[in-house]
C-alpha positions as CSV (number, residue, x, y, z in Angstrom):
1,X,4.7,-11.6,27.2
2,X,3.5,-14.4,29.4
3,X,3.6,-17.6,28.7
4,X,4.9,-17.0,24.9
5,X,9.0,-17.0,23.8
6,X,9.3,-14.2,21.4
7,X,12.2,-14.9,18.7
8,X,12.6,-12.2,16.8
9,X,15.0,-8.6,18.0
10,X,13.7,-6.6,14.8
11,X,9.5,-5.9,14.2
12,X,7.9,-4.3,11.6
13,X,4.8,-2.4,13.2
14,X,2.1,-1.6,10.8
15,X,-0.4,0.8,12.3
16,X,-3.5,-0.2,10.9
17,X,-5.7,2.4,12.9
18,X,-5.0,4.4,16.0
19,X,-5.8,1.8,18.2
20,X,-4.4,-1.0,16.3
21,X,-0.8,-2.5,14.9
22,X,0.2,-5.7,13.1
23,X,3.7,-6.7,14.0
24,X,5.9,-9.0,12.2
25,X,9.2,-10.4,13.6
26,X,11.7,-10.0,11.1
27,X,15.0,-12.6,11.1
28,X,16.9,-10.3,8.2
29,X,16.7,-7.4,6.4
30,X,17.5,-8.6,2.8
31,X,17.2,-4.7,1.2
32,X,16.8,-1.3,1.8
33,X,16.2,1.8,-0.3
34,X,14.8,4.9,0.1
35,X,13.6,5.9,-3.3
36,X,12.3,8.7,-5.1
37,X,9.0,7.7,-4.4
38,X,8.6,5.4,-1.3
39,X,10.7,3.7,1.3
40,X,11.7,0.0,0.9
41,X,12.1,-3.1,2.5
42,X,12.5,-6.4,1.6
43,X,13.0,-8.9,4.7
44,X,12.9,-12.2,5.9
45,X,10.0,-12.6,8.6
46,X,10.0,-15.5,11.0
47,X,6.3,-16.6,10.0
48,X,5.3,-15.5,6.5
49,X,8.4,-15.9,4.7
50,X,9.7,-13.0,2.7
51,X,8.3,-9.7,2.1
52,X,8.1,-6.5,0.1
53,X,7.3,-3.6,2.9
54,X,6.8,0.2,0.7
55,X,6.2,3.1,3.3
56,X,6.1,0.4,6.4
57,X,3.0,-1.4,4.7
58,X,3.0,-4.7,4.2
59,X,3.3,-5.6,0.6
60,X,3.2,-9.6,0.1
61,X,4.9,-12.2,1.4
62,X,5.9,-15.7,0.2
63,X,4.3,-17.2,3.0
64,X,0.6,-16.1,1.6
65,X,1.0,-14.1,-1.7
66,X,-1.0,-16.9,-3.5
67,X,-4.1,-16.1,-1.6
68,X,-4.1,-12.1,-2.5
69,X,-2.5,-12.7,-6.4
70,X,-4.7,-15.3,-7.2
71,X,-8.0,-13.4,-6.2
72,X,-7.0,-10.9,-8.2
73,X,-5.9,-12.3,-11.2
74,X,-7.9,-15.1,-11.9
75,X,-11.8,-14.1,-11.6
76,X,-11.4,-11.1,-14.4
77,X,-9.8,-14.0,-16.4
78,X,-12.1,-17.2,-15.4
79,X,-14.9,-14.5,-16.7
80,X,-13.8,-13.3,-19.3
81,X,-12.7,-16.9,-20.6
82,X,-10.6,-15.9,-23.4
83,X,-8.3,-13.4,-22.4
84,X,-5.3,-12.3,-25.1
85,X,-4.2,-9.2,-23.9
86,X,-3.4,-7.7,-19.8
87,X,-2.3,-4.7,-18.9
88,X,-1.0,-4.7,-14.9
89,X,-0.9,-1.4,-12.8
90,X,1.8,-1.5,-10.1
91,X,2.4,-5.3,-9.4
92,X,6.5,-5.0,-8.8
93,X,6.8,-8.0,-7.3
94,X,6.3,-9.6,-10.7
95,X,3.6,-12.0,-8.6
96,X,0.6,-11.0,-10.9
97,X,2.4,-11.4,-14.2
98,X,3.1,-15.1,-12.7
99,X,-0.5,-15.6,-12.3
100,X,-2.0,-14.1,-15.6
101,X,1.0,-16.2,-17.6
102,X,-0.7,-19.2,-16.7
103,X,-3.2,-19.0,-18.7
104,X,-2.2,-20.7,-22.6
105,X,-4.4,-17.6,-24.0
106,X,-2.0,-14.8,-23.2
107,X,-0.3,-13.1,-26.1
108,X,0.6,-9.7,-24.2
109,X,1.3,-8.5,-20.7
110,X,1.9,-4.9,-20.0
111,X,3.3,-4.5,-16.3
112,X,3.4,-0.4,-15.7
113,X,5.2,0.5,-12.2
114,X,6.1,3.8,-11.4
115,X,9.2,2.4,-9.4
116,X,11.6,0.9,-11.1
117,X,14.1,0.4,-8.2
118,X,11.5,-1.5,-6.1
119,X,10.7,-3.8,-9.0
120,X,14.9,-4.6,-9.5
121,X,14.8,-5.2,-5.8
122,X,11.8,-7.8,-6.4
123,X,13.8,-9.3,-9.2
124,X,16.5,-9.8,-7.2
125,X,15.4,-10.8,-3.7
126,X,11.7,-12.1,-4.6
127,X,12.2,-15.0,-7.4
128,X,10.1,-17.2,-5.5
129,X,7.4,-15.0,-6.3
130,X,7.7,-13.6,-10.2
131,X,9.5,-17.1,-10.5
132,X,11.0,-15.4,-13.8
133,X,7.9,-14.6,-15.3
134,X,9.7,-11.0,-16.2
135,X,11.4,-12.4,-19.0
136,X,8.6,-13.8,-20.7
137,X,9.0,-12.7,-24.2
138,X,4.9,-12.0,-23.9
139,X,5.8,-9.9,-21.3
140,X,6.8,-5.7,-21.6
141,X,7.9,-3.7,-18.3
142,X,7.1,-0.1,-19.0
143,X,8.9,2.6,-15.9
144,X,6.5,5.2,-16.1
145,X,3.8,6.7,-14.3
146,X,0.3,4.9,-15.2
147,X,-1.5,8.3,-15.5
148,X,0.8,9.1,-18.5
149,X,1.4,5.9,-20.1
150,X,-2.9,6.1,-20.1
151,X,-3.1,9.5,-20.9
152,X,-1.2,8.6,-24.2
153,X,-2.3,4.9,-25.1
154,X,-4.9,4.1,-27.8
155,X,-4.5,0.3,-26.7
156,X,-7.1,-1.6,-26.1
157,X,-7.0,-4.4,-23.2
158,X,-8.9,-7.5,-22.4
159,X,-8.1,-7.6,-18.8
160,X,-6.8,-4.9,-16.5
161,X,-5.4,-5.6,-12.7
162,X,-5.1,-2.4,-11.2
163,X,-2.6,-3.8,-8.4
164,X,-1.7,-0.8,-6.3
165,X,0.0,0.0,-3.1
166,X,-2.7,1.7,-0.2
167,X,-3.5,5.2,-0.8
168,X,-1.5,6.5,1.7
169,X,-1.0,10.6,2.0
170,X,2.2,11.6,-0.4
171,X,2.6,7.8,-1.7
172,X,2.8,7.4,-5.1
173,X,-0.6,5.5,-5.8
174,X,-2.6,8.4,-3.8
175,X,-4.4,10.0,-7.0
176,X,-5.0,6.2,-8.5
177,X,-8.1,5.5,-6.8
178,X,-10.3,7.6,-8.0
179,X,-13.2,8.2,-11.0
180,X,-10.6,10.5,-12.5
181,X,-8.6,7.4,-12.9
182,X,-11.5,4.5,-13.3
183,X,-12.1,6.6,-16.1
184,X,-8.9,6.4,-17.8
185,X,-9.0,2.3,-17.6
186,X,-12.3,2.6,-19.0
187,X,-11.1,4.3,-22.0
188,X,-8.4,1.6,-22.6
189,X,-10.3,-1.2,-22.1
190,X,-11.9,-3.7,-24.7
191,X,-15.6,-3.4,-25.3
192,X,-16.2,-7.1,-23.4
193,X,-12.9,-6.7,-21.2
194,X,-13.6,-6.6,-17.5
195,X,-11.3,-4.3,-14.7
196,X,-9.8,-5.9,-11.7
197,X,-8.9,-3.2,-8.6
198,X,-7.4,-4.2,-5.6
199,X,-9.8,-2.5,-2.9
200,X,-8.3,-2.5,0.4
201,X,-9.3,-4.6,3.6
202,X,-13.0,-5.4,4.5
203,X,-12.3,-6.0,8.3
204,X,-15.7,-4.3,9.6
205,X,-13.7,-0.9,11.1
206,X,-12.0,-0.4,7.9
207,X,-14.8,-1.5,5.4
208,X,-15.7,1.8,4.6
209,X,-12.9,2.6,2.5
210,X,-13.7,-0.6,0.4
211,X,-17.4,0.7,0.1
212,X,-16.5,4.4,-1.1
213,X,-14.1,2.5,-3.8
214,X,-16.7,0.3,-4.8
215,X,-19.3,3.2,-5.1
216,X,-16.6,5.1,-7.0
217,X,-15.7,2.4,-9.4
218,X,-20.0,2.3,-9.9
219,X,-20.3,5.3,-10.8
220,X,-17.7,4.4,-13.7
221,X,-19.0,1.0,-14.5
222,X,-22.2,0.1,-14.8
223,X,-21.5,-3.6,-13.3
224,X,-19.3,-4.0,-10.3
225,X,-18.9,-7.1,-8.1
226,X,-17.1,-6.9,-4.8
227,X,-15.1,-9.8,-3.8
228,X,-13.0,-10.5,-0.7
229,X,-10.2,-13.0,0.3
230,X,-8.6,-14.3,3.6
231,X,-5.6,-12.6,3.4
232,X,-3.9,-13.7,6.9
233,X,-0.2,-11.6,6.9
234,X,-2.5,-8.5,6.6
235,X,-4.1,-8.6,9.6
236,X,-7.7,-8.6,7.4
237,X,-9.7,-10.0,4.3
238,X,-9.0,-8.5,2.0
239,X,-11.2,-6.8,-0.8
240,X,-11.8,-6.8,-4.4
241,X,-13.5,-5.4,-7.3
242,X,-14.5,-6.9,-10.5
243,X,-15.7,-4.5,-12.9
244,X,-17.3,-4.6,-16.8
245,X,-19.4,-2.8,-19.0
246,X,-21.7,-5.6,-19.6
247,X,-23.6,-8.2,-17.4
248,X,-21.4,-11.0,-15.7
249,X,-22.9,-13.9,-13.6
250,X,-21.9,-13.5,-9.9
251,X,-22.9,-17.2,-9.7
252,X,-20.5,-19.5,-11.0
253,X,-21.0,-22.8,-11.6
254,X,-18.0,-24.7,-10.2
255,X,-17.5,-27.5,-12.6
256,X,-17.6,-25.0,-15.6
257,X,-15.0,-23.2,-14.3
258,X,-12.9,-26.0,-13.1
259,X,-13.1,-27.1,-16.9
260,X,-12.2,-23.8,-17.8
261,X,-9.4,-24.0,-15.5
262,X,-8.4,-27.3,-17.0
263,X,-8.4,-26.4,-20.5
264,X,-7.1,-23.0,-20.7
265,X,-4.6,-22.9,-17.7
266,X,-1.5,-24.5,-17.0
267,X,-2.9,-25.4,-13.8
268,X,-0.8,-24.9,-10.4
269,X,-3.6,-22.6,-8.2
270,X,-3.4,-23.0,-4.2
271,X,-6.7,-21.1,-3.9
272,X,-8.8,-20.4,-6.6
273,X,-11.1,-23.2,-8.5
274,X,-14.7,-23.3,-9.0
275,X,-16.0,-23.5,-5.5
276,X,-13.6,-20.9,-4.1
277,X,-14.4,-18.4,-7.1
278,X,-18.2,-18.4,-5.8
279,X,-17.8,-18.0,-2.4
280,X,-15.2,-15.3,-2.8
281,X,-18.2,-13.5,-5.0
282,X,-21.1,-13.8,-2.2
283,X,-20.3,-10.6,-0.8
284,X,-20.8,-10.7,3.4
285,X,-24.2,-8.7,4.2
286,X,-22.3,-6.2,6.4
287,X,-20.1,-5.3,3.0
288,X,-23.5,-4.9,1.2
289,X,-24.8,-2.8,3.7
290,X,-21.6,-0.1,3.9
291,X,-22.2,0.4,0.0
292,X,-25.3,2.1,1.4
293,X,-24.1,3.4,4.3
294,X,-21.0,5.0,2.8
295,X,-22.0,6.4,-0.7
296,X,-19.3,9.0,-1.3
297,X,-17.4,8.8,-4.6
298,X,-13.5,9.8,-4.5
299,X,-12.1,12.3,-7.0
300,X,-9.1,14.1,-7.3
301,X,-10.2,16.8,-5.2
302,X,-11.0,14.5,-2.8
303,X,-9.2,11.6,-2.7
304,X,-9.1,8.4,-0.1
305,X,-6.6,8.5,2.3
306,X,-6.4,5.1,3.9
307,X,-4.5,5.6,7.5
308,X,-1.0,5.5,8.2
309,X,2.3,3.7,7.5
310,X,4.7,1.2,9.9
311,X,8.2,1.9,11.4
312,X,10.7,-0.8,11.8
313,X,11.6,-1.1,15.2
314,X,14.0,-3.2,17.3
C-alpha cells in the first residue's frame, strides 16, 4: 500500500458486510480451538492488544475492552443504585464480572456461558482482562446453556447483562435475541431490577439490526433506552439497551452520579462517570429514526441474523 509499511504477515478479516472488512494484523496466535460450539482464537494484534476472536468476529481486546464492558455494565447499575444480585449471560472473557465487582454492593454474580472451553482459554491467556475476578468467592460460573439454566430458575436478579456473541447463522447465541428470550429474563428479574443487552453496532448501514432489537426488547419492556459507545477495534459504535419495568431518567445529572460512583464503587473506570453516562443515553436522531423505520420484532421463527464471520489469513 502506498506510502504505508505494513507489519504484520497474519490478518484477521472480519467481513462486516459484502462490501466491507475490518482487518487486524496479528503478531501471535496465543490459542486455537475449534469447539463444540464455535471456532476460537485468542491472539496478539499489533494495535489493540490481545483478543478473543469466536467464528472470525472480533470479541474484545485489551487495547479497548474498557470502552464496550464499561457501557454495559455500569448504567443498569449507576441506575439502579443499589444493586446485590447480577446474573451475566455469555461474558467468557471474565471482563463484565470485573466491572460489576466493583461495586461494594455486590453479594452475588452469576456468570452463565455455554462454552466452557472458550472461558478456560480466557482464564488462561486473558488475565489482564477478568484480572481474577473468577475466583471471587461472590462469584458462581454455571456451563450450561442460558435457555435452560432460565427455563429452570425461580431466582430473582437485580441486574442482568445479557453479554452475547453476534447472532450469526448456526452460532450458539442465534436463538438469544429474541422476545422468546426477553421474555425469559423478564421472568427472572426483580420487580425494580433493570436488563442490560448488548445490541450490536449502530454504524448507519448496520443500524437496523440495533432498531429491530430495540423494538423487540419494547415489546417486552415497557421502558427501553438505547445507548451507544465508541467502540474503535470494531470498526463501529457500538449499541446498547437498557431496559426496566418501571420509569428511569434518561437524564442524568452528572454530579449525582459521580457521588454515586464515589460512594458505592471502588472506583478505577476509564470511561464511564457522570458526563459520559448522559451523553452515551442521548440517542443520535438517525438511531431514533430507524426504531420507526424498522419496526419488526424478532422471534424464534424469525430470528436476526446479523452477516457473516472472518477468516484468518496470511
Amino acid at each position: 500500500m502506498a506510502g504505508s509499511k505494513v507489519e504484520a504477515d497474519l490478518w484477521i478479516n472480519e467481513y462486516i458486510s459484502p462490501w466491507d472488512i475490518y482487518s487486524h494484523g496479528i503478531t501471535k496466535i496465543l490459542a486455537y480451538k475449534k469447539t463444540q460450539y464455535q471456532e476460537m482464537y485468542v491472539v496478539e494484534s499489533g494495535e489493540y492488544g490481545k483478543a478473543l476472536v469466536l467464528d472470525g468476529k472480533w470479541q474484545s481486546c485489551t487495547g479497548d475492552e474498557f470502552i464496550y464492558h464499561e457501557t454495559l455494565v455500569h448504567p443498569a447499575l449507576i441506575t439502579h443504585q443499589n444493586p446485590k444480585s447480577v446474573l451475566i449471560l455469555g461474558g467468557g472473557e471474565g471482563a463484565t464480572i470485573r466491572e460489576v465487582l466493583r461495586w461494594k454492593t455486590i453479594e452475588r454474580v452469576m456468570m452463565i456461558d455455554i462454552d466452557g472451553e472458550v472461558v478456560q482459554a480466557c482464564k488462561d491467556f486473558l488475565p489482564e482482562m477478568h484480572q481474577n475476578s473468577f475466583d471471587d468467592p461472590r462469584v458462581e460460573l454455571v456451563i450450561a446453556d442460558a435457555l435452560e439454566v432460565l427455563d429452570t430458575t425461580n431466582d430473582k436478579w437485580d441486574i442482568i447483562i445479557s453479554d452475547l456473541c453476534d447472532p450469526i447463522e448456526e452460532g450458539p447465541s442465534y436463538p438469544l435475541f429474541t422476545q422468546d428470550y426477553f421474555q425469559k429474563l423478564k421472568r427472572v428479574l426483580a420487580p425494580d431490577g433493570y436488563v442490560m443487552v448488548q445490541s450490536g453496532p449502530i454504524a448507519p448501514p448496520k443500524v437496523m439490526y440495533h432498531a429491530r432489537l430495540v423494538n423487540t426488547l419494547k415489546s417486552v419492556f415497557p421502558h427501553v433506552q438505547s445507548l451507544f459507545s465508541p467502540s474503535a477495534s470494531y470498526g463501529s459504535p457500538w449499541g446498547f439497551a437498557l431496559c426496566a419495568n418501571q420509569p428511569f431518567s434518561t437524564m442524568p445529572d452528572p454530579q449525582s452520579v459521580d457521588l454515586l460512583l464515589s460512594e458505592k464503587t471502588k472506583g478505577g473506570m476509564r470511561l464511564i462517570d457522570g458526563i459520559s453516562l448522559l451523553g452515551s443515553m442521548q440517542t443520535p436522531l438517525y438511531v431514533r429514526q430507524a426504531f420507526v423505520e424498522y419496526p419488526e420484532v424478532y422471534t424464534l421463527k424469525e430470528p436476526p441474523k446479523f452477516f457473516g464471520k472472518g477468516v484468518v489469513e496470511s
